[in-house]
PyMOL Python script that loads the backbone (N, CA, C, O; Angstrom):
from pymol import cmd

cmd.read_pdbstr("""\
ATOM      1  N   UNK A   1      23.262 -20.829  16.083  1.00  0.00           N
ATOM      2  CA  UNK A   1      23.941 -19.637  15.611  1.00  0.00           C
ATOM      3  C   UNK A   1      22.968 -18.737  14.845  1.00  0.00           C
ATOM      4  O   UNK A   1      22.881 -17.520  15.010  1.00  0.00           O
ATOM      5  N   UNK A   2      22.171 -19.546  13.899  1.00  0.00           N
ATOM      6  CA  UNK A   2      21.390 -18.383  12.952  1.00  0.00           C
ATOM      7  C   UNK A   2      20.141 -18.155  14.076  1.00  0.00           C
ATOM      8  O   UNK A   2      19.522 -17.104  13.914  1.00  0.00           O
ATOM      9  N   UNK A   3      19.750 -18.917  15.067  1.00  0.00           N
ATOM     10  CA  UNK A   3      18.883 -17.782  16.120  1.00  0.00           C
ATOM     11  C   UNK A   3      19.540 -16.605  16.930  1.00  0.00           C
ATOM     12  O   UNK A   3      19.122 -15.570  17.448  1.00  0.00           O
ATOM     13  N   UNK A   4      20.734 -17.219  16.810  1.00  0.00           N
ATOM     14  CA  UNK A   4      21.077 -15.880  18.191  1.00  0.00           C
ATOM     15  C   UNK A   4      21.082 -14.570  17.103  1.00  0.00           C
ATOM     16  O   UNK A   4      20.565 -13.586  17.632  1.00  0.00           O
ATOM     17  N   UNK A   5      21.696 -14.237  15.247  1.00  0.00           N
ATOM     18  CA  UNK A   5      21.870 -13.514  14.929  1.00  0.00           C
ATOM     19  C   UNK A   5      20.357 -12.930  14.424  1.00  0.00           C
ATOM     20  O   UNK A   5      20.293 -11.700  14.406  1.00  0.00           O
ATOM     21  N   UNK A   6      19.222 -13.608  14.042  1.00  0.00           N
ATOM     22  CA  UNK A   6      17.986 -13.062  13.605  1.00  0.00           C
ATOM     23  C   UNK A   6      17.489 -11.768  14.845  1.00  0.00           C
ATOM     24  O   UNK A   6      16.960 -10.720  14.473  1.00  0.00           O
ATOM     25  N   UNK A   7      17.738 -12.042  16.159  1.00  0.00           N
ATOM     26  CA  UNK A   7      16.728 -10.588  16.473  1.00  0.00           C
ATOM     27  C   UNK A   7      18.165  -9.438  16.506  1.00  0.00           C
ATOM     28  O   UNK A   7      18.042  -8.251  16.806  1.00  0.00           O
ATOM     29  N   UNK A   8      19.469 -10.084  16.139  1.00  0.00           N
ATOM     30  CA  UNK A   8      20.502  -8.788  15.694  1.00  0.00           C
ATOM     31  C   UNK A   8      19.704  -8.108  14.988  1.00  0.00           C
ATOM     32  O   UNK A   8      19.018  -7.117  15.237  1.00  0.00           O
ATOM     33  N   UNK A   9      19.927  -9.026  13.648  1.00  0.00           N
ATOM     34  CA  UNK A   9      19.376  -8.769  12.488  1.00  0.00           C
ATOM     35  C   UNK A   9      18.312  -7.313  12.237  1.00  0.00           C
ATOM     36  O   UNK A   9      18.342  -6.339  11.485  1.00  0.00           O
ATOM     37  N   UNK A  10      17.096  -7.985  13.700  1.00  0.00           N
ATOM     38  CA  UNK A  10      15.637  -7.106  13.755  1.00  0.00           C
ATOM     39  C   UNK A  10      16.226  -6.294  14.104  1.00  0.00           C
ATOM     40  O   UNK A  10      16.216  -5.357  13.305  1.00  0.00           O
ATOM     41  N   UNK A  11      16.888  -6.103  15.100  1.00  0.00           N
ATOM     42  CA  UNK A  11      17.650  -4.522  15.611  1.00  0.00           C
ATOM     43  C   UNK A  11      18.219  -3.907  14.750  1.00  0.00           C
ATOM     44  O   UNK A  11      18.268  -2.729  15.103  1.00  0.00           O
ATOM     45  N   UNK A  12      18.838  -4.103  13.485  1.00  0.00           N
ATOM     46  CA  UNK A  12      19.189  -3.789  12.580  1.00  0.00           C
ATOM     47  C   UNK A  12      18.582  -2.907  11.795  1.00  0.00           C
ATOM     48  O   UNK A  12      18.860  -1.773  11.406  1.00  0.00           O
ATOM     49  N   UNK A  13      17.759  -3.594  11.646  1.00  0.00           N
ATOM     50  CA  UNK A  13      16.640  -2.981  10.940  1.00  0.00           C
ATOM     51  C   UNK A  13      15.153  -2.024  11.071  1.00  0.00           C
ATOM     52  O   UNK A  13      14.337  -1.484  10.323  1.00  0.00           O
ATOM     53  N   UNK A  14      15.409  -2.218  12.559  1.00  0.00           N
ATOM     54  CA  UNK A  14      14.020  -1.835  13.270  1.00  0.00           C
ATOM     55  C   UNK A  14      14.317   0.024  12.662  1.00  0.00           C
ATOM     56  O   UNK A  14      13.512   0.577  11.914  1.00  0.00           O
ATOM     57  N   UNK A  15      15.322   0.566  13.068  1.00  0.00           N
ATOM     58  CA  UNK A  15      15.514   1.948  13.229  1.00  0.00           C
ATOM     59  C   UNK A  15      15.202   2.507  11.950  1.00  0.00           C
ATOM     60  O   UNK A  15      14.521   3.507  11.727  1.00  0.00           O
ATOM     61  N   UNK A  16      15.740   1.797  11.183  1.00  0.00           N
ATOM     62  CA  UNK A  16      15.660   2.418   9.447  1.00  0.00           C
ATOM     63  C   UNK A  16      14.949   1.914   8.882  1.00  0.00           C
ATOM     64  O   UNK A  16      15.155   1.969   7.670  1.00  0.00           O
ATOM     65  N   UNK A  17      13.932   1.273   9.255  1.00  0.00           N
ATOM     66  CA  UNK A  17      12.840   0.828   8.591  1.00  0.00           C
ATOM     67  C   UNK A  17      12.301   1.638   7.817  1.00  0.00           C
ATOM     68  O   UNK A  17      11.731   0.989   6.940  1.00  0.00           O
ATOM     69  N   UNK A  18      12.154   2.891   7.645  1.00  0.00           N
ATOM     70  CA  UNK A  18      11.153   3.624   6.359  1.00  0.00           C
ATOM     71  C   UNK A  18      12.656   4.002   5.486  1.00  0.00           C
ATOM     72  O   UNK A  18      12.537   4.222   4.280  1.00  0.00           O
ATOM     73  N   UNK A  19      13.822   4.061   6.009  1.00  0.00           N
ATOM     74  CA  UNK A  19      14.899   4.408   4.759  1.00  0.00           C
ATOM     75  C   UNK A  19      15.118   3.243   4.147  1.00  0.00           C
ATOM     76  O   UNK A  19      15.305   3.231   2.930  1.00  0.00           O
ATOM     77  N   UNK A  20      15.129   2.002   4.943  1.00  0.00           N
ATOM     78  CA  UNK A  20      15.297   0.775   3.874  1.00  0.00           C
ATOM     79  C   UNK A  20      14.090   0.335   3.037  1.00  0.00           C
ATOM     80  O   UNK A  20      14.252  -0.200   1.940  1.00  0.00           O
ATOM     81  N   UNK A  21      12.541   0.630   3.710  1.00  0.00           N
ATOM     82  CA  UNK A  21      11.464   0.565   2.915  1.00  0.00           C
ATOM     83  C   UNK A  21      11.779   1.261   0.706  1.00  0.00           C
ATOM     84  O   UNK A  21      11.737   0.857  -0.457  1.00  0.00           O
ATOM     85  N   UNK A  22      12.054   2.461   1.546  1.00  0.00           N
ATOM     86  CA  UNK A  22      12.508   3.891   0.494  1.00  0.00           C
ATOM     87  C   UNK A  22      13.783   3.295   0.090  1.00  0.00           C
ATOM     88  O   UNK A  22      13.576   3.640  -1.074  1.00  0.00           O
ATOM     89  N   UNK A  23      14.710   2.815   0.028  1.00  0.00           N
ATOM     90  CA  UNK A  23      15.896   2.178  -0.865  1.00  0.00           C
ATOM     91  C   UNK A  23      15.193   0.845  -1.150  1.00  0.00           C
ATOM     92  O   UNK A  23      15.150   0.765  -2.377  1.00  0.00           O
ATOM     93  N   UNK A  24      14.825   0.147  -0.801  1.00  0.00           N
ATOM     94  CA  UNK A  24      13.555  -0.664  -1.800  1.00  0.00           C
ATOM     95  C   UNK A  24      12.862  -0.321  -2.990  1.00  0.00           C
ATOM     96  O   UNK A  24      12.939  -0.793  -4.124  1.00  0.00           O
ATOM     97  N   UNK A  25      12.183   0.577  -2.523  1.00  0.00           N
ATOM     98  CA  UNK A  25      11.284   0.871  -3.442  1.00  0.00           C
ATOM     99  C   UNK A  25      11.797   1.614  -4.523  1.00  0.00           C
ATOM    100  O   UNK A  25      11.212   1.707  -5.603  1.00  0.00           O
ATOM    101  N   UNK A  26      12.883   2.149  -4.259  1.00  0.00           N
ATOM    102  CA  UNK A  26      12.963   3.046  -5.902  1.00  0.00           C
ATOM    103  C   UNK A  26      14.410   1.588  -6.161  1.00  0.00           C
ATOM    104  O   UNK A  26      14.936   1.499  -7.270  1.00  0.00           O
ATOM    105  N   UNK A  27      14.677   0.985  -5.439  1.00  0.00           N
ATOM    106  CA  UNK A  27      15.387  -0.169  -6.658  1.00  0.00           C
ATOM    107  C   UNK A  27      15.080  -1.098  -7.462  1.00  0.00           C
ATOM    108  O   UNK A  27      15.676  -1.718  -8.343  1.00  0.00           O
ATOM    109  N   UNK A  28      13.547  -1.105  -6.805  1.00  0.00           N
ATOM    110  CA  UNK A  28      12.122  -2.077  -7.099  1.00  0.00           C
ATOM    111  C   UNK A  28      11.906  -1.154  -8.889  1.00  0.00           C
ATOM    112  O   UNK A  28      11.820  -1.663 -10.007  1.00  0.00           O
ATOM    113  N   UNK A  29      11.884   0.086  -8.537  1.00  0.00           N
ATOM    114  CA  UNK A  29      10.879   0.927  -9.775  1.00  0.00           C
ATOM    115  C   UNK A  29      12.199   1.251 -10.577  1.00  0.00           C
ATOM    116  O   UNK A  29      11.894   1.991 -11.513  1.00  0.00           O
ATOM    117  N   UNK A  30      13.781   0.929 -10.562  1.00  0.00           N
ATOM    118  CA  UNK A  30      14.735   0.945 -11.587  1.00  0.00           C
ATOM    119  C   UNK A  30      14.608   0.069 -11.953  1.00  0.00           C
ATOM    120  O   UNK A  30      14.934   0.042 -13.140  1.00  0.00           O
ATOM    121  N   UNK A  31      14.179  -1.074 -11.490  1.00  0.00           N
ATOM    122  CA  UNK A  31      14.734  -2.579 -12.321  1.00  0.00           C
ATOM    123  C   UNK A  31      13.574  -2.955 -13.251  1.00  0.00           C
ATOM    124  O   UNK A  31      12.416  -3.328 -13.064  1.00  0.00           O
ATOM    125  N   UNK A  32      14.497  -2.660 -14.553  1.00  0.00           N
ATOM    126  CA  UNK A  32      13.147  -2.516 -15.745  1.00  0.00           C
ATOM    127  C   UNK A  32      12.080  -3.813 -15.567  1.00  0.00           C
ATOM    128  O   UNK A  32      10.900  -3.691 -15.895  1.00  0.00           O
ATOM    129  N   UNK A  33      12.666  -5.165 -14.967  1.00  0.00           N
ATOM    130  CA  UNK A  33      12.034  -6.541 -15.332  1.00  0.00           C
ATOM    131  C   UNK A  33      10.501  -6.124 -14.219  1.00  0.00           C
ATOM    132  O   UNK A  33       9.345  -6.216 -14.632  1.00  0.00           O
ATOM    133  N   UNK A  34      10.897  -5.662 -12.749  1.00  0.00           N
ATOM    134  CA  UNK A  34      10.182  -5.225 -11.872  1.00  0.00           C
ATOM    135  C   UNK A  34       9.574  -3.742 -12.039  1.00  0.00           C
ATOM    136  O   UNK A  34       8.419  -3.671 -11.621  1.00  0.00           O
ATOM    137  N   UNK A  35       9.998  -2.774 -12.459  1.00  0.00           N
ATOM    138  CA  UNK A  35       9.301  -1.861 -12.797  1.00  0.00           C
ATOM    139  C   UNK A  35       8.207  -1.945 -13.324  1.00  0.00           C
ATOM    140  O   UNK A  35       7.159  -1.414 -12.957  1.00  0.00           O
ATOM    141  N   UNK A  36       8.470  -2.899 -14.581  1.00  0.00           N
ATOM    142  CA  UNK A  36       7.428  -3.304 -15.353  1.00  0.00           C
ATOM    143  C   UNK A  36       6.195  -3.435 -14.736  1.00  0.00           C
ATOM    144  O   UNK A  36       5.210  -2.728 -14.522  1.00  0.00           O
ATOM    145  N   UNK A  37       6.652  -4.822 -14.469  1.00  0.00           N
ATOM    146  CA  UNK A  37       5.271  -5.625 -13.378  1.00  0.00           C
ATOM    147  C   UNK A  37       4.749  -4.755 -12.276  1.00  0.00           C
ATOM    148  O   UNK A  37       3.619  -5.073 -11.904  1.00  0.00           O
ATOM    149  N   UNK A  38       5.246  -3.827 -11.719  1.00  0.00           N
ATOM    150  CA  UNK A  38       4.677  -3.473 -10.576  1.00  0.00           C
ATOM    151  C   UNK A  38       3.217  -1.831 -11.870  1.00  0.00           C
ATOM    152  O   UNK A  38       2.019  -1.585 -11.730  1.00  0.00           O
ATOM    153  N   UNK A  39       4.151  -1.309 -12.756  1.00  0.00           N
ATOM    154  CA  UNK A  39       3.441  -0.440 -13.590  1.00  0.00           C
ATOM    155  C   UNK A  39       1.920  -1.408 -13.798  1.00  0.00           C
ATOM    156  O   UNK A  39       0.862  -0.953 -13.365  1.00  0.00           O
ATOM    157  N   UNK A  40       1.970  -2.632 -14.435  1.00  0.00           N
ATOM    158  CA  UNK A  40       0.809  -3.566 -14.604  1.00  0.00           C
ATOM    159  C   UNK A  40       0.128  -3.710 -14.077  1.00  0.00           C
ATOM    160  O   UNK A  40      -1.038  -3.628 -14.461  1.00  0.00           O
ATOM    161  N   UNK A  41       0.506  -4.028 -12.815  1.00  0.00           N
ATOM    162  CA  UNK A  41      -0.299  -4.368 -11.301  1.00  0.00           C
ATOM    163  C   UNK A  41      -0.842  -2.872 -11.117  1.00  0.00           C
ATOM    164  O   UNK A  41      -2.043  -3.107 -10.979  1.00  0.00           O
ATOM    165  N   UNK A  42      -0.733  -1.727 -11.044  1.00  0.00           N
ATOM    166  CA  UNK A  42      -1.166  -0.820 -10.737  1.00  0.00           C
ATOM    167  C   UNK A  42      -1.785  -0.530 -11.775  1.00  0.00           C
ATOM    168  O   UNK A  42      -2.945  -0.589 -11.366  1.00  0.00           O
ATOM    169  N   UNK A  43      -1.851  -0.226 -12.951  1.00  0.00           N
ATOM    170  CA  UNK A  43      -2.747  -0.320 -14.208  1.00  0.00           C
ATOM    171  C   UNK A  43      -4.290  -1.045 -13.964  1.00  0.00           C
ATOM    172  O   UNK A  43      -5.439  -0.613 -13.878  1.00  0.00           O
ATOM    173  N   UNK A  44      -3.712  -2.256 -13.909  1.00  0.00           N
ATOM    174  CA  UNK A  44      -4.729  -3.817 -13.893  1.00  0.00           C
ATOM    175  C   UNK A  44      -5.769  -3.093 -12.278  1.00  0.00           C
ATOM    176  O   UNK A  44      -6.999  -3.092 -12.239  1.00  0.00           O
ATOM    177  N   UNK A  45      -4.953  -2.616 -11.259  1.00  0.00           N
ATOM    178  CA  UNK A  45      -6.134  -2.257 -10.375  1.00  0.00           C
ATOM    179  C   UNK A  45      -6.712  -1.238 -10.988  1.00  0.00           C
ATOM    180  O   UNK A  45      -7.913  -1.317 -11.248  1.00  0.00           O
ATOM    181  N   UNK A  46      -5.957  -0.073 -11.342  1.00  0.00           N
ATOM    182  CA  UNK A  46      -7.159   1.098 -11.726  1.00  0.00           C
ATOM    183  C   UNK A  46      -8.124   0.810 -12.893  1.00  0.00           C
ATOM    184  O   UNK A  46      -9.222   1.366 -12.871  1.00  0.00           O
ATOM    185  N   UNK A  47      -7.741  -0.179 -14.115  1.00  0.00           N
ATOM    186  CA  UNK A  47      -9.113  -0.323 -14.446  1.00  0.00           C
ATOM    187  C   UNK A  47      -9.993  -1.297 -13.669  1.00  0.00           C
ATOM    188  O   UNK A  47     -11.146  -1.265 -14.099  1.00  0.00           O
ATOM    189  N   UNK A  48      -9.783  -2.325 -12.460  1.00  0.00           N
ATOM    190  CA  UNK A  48     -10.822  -3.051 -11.974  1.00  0.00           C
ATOM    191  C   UNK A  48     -11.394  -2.113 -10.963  1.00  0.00           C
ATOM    192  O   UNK A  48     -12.463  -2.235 -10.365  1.00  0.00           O
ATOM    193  N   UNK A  49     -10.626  -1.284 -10.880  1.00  0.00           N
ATOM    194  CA  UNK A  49     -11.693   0.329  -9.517  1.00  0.00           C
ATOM    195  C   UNK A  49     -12.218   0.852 -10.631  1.00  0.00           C
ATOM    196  O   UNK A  49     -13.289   1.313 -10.236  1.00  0.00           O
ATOM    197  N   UNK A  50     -12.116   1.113 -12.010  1.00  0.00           N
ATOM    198  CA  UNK A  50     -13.052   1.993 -12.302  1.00  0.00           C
ATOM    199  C   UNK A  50     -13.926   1.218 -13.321  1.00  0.00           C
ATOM    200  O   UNK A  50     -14.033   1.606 -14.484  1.00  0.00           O
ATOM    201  N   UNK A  51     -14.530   0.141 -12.864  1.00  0.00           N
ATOM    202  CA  UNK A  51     -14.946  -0.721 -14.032  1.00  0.00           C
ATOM    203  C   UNK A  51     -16.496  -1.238 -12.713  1.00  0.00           C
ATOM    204  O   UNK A  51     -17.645  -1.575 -13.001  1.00  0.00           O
ATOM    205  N   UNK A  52     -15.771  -1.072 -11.180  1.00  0.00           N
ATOM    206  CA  UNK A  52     -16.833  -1.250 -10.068  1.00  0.00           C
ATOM    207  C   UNK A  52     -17.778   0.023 -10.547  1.00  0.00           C
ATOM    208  O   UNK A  52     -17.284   0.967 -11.163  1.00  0.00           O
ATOM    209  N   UNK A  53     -19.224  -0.041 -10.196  1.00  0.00           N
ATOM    210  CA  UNK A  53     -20.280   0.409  -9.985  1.00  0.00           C
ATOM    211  C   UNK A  53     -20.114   1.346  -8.905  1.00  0.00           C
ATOM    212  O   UNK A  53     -19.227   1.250  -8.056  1.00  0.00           O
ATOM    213  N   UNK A  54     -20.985   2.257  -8.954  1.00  0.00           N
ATOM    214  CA  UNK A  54     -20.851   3.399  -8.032  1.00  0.00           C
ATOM    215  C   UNK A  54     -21.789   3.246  -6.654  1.00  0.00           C
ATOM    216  O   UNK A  54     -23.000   3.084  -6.808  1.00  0.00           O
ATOM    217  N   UNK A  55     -21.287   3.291  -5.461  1.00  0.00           N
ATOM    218  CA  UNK A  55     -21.730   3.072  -4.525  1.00  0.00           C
ATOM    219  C   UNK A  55     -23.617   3.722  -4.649  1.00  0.00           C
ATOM    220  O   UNK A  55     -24.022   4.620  -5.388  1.00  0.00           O
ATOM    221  N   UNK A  56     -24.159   3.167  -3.988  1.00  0.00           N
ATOM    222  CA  UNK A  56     -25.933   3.551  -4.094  1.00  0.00           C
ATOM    223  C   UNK A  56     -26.092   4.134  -2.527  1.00  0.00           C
ATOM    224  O   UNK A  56     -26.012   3.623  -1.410  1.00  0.00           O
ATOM    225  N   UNK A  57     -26.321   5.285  -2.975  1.00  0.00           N
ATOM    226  CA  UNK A  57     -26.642   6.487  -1.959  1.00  0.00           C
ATOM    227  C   UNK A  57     -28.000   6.158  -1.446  1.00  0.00           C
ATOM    228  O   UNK A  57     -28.845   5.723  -2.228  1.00  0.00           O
ATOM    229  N   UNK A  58     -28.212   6.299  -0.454  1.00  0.00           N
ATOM    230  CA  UNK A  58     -29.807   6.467   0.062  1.00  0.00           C
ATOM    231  C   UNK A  58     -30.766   7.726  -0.577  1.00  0.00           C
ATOM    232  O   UNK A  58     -30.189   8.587  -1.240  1.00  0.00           O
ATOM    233  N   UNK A  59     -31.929   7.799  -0.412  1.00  0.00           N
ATOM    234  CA  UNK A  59     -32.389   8.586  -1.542  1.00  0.00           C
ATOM    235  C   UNK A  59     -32.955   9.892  -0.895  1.00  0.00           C
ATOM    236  O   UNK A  59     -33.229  10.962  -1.440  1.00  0.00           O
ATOM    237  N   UNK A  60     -33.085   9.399   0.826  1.00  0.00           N
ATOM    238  CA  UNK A  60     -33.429  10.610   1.748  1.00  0.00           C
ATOM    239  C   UNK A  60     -32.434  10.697   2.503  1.00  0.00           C
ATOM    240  O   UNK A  60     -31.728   9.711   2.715  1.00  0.00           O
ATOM    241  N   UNK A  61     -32.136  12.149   3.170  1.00  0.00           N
ATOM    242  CA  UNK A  61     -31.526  12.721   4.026  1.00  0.00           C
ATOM    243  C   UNK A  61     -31.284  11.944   5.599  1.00  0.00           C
ATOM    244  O   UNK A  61     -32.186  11.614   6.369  1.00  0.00           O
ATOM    245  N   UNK A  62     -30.192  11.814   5.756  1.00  0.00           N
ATOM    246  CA  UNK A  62     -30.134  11.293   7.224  1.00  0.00           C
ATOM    247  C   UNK A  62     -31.138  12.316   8.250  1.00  0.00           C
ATOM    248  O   UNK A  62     -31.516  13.443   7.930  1.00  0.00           O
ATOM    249  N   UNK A  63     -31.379  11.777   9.245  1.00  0.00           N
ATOM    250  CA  UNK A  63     -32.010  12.328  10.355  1.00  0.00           C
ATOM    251  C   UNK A  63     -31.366  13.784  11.116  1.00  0.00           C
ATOM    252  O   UNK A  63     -30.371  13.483  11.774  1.00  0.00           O
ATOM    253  N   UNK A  64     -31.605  14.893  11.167  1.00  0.00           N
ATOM    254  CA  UNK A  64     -30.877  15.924  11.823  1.00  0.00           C
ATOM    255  C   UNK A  64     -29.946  15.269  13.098  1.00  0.00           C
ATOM    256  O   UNK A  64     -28.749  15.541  13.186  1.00  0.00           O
ATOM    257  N   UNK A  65     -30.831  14.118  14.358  1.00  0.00           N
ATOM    258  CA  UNK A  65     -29.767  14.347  15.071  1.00  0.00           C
ATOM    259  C   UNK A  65     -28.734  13.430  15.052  1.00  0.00           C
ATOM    260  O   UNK A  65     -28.165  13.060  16.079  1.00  0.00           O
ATOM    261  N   UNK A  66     -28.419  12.985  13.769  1.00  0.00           N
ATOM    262  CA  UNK A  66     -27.270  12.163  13.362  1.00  0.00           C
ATOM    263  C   UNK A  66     -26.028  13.271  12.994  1.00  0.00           C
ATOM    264  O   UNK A  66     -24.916  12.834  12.697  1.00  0.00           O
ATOM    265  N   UNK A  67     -26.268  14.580  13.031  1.00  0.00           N
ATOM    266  CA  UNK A  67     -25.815  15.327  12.449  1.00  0.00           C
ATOM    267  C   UNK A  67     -24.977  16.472  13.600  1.00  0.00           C
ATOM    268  O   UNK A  67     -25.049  17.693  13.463  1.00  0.00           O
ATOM    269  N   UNK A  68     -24.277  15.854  14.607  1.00  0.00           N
ATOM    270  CA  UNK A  68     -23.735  16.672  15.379  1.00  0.00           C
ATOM    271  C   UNK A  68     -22.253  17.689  15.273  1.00  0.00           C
ATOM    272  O   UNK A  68     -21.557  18.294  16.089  1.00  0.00           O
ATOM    273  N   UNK A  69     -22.243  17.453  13.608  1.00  0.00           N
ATOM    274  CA  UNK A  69     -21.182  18.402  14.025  1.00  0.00           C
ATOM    275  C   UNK A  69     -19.929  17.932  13.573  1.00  0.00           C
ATOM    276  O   UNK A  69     -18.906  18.573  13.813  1.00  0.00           O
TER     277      UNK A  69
END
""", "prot")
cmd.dss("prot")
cmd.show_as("cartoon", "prot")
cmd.util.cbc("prot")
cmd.orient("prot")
């Protein structure tokens, strides 16, 4: 029984997949316990991106015919 209803289920869901994504996500960012944590997690990455070193550029110019345009 619970196989025959799972690819219902997917059909269910297949169509509205970015409106149920989007009713997720802002019930995710009301719920103070989850709001929280997800604010942290996004915090906690932007200082470990801005705490990385800055990529090291080459010090001469690429070759003109690398340069098509």
């Amino acid at each position: 029984m619970m196989l025959r209803m799972l690819p219902l289920l997917a059909l269910l869901f297949l169509p509205g997949c970015e409106t149920f994504n989007d009713a997720m996500i802002r019930y995710m960012l009301k719920e103070p316990g989850l709001s929280g944590r997800f604010s942290d997690q996004i915090r906690n990455g932007l200082r470990k991106w801005e705490k990385t070193p800055p990529a090291a550029l080459p010090n001469e110019a690429p070759p003109p015919f690398l340069d098509q345009g």
